[in-house]
SELOSE-473606 format. One record per residue (C-alpha): residue number from 1; x negated, z negated, y negated. Coordinates in steps of 0.05 Angstrom, whole numbers, plus 5000, padded with zeros to 4 digits. Example, Ala and Ser with C-alpha at 12.3 -4.5 7.8 and 13.67 -1.06 7.14 Angstrom:
pos | c1 | c3 | c2
1 | 4754 | 4844 | 5090
2 | 4727 | 4857 | 5021
! end
This chain:
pos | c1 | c3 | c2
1 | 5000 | 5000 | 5000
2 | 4977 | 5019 | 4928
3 | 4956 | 4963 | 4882
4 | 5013 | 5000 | 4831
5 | 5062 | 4999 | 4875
6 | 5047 | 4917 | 4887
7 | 5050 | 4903 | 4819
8 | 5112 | 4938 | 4813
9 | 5138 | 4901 | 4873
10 | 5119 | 4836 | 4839
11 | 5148 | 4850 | 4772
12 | 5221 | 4878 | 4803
13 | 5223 | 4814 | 4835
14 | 5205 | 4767 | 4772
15 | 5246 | 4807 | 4745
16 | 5301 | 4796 | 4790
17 | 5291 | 4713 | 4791
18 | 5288 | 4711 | 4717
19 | 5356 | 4750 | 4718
20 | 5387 | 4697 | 4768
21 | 5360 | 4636 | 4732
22 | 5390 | 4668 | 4667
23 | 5458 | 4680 | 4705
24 | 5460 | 4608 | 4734
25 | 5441 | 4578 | 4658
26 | 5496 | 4623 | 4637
27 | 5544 | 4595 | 4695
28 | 5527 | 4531 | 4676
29 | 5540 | 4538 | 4600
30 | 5602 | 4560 | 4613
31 | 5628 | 4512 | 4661
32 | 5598 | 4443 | 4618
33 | 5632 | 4485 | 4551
34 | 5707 | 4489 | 4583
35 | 5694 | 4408 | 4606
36 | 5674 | 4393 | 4531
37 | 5734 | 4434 | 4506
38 | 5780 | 4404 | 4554
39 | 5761 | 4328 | 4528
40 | 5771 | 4356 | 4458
41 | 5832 | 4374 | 4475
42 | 5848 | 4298 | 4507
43 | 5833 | 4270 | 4435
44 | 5879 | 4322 | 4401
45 | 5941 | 4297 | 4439
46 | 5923 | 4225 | 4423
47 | 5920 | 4238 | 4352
48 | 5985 | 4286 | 4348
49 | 6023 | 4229 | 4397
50 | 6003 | 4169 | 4351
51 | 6013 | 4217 | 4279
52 | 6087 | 4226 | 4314
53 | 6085 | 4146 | 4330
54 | 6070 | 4146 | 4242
55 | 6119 | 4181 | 4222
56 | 6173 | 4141 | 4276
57 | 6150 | 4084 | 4233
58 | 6153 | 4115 | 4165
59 | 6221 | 4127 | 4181
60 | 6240 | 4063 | 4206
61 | 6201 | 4030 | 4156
62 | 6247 | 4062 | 4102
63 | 6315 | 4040 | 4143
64 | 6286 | 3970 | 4144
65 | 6281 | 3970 | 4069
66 | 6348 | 3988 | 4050
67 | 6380 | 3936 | 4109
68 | 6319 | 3876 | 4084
69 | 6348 | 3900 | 4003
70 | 6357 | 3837 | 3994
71 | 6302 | 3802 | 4026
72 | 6245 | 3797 | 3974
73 | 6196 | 3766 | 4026
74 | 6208 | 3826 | 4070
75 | 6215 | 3874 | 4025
76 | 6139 | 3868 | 4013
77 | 6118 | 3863 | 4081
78 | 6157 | 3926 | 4097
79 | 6121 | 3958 | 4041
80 | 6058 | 3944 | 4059
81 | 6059 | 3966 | 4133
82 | 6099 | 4033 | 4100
83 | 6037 | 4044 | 4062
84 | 5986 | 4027 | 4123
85 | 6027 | 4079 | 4161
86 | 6024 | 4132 | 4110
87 | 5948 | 4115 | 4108
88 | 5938 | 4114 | 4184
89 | 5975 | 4182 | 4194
90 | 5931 | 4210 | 4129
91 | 5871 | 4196 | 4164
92 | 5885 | 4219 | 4235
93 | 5910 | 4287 | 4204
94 | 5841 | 4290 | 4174
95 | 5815 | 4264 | 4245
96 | 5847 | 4327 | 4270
97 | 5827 | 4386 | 4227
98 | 5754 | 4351 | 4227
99 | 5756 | 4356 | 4304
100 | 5781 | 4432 | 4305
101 | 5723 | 4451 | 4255
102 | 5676 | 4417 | 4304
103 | 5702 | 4449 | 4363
104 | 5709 | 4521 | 4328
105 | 5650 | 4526 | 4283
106 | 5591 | 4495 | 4330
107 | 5526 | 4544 | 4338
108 | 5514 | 4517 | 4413
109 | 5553 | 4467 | 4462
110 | 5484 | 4426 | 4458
111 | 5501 | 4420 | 4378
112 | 5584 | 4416 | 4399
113 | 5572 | 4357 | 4445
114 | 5531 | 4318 | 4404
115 | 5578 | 4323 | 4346
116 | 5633 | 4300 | 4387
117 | 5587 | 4241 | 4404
118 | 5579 | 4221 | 4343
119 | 5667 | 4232 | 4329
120 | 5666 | 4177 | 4388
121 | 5619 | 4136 | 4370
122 | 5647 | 4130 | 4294
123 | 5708 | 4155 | 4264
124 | 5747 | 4150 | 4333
125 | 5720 | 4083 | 4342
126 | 5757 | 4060 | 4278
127 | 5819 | 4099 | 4287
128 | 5830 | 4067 | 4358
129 | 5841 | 3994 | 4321
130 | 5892 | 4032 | 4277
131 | 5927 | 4071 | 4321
132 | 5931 | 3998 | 4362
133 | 5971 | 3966 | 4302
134 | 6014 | 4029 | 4288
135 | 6039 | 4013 | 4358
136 | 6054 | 3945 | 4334
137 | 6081 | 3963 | 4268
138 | 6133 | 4008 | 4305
139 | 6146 | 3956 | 4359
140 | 6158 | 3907 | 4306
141 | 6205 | 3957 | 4264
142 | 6247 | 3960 | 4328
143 | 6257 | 3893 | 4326
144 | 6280 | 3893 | 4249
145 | 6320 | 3944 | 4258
146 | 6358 | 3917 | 4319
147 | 6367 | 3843 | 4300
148 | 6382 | 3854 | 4225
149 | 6428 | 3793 | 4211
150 | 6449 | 3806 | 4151
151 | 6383 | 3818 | 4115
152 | 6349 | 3768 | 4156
153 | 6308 | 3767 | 4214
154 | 6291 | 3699 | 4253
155 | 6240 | 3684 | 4293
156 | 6252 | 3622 | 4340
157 | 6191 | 3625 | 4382
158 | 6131 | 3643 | 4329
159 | 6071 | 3618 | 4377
160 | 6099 | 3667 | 4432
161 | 6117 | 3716 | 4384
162 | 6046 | 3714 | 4368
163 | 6018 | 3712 | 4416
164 | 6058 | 3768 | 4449
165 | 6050 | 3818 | 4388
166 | 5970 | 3801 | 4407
167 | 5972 | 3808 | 4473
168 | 6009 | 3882 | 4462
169 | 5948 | 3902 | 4408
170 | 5895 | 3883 | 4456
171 | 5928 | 3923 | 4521
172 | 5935 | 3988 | 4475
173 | 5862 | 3983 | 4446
174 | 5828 | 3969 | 4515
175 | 5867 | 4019 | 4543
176 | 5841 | 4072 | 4487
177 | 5772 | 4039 | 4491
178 | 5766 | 4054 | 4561
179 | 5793 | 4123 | 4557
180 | 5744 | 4138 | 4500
181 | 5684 | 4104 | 4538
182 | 5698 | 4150 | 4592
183 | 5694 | 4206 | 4546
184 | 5628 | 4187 | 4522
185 | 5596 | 4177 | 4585
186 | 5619 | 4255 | 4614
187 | 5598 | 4274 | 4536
188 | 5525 | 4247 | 4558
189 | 5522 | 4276 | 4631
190 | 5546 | 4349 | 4611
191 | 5491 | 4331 | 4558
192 | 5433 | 4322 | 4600
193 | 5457 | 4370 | 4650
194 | 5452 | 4427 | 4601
195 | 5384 | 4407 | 4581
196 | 5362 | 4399 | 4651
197 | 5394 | 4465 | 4674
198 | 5436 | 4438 | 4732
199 | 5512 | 4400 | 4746
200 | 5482 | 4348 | 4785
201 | 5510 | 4292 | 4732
202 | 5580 | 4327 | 4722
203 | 5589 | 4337 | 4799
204 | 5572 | 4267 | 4809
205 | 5623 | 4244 | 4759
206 | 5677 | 4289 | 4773
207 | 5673 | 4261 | 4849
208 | 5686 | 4181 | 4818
209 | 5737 | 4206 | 4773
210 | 5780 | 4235 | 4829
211 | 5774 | 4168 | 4868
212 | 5794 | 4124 | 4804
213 | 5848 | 4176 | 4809
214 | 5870 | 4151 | 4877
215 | 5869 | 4076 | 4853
216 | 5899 | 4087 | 4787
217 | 5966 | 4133 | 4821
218 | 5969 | 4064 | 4873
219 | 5962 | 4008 | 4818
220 | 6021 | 4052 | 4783
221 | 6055 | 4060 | 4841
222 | 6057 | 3978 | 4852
223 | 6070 | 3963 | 4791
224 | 6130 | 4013 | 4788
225 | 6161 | 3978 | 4851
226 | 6158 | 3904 | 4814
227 | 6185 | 3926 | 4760
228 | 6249 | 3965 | 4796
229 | 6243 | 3906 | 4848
230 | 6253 | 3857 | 4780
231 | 6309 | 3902 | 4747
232 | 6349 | 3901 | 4813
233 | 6333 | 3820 | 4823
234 | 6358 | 3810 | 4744
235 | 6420 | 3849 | 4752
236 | 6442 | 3817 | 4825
! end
């Protein structure tokens, strides 16, 4: 065999590996990009279900005022959350549009994932207490709404009422901290998977999320059947 013809054998098939590796960094670009989109897309519906959650209370905020009219005490205190509200739903529309610019005008996924590291680490941090109280403020304007006595609302039991209303804000900003924590940690695997050119991370992940799965469809399950099992003991 020639030596030209061995150097051409040798540079068809650098050639050739060099077009694989580029195929499987392309591969893998692509499947860590629709994983990053589809968290994205997580935090959108959290921000358009809790900006609907605002503008429940907004409305029942402004139905409280005219049946508390007479109630100077409340009449403040329903003004104040009215104007947290509008200032909560203000800032997750911002949250939102800030989120789509990320997501649409990113040179690279590397510089699209860290930017959506840092919207976890910082604004989404903040908004997670907020949307926690929005829950409460709504919960609360229920309450005012339903048991309006004649401008009046009485609490009988303030320590459990308290401690109630607290236990409620914790549940909803664990629960949110836990989603978001999950979000960071597959934000820092597809992360160092696309610098290190493999899924090895991401596949490793995606195995424990399918057997939380499994746990978290049986603790729902139970809980489901207590609850049913309750209602039915309650009404017998």
């Amino acid at each position: 065999m020639k030596k030209d013809e061995l150097i051409s054998m040798w540079e068809e098939e650098n050639s050739e590996l060099y077009r694989n590796q580029k195929t499987d960094r392309n591969m893998i670009t692509q499947y860590l990009n629709e994983k990053t989109l589809k968290g994205s897309r997580n935090m959108k519906f959290s921000l358009i279900f809790y900006g609907i959650i605002q503008l429940a209370n907004i409305v029942l905020i402004s139905m409280n005022l005219t049946g508390y009219a007479n109630n100077q005490a409340m009449i403040w205190a329903l003004i104040a959350q009215l104007v947290l509200s509008i200032a909560i739903l203000v800032f997750s529309m911002d949250m939102f549009y800030r989120l789509r610019e990320i997501n649409n005008y990113s040179e690279s996924l590397i510089q699209l994932i860290n930017k959506q590291l840092y919207f976890y680490k910082r604004p989404f941090e903040i908004w997670q207490v907020l949307a926690a109280l929005s829950a409460i403020i709504l919960i609360t304007n229920i309450n005012l709404f339903i048991d309006n006595d004649n401008g009046s609302y009485v609490i009988y039991h303030k320590l459990r009422y308290a401690l109630v209303t607290l236990g409620v804000f914790l549940f909803i900003y664990v629960s949110q901290k836990m989603s978001s924590t999950l979000g960071l940690r597959n934000l820092k695997a597809y992360l160092s998977d696309l610098q290190a050119g493999s899924l090895d991370q991401s596949q490793s992940l995606e195995h424990k999320r399918k057997r939380y799965l499994y746990l978290w469809i049986a603790l729902f399950v139970l809980l489901t059947a207590s609850l049913v099992f309750g209602l039915i003991k309650a009404l017998s």
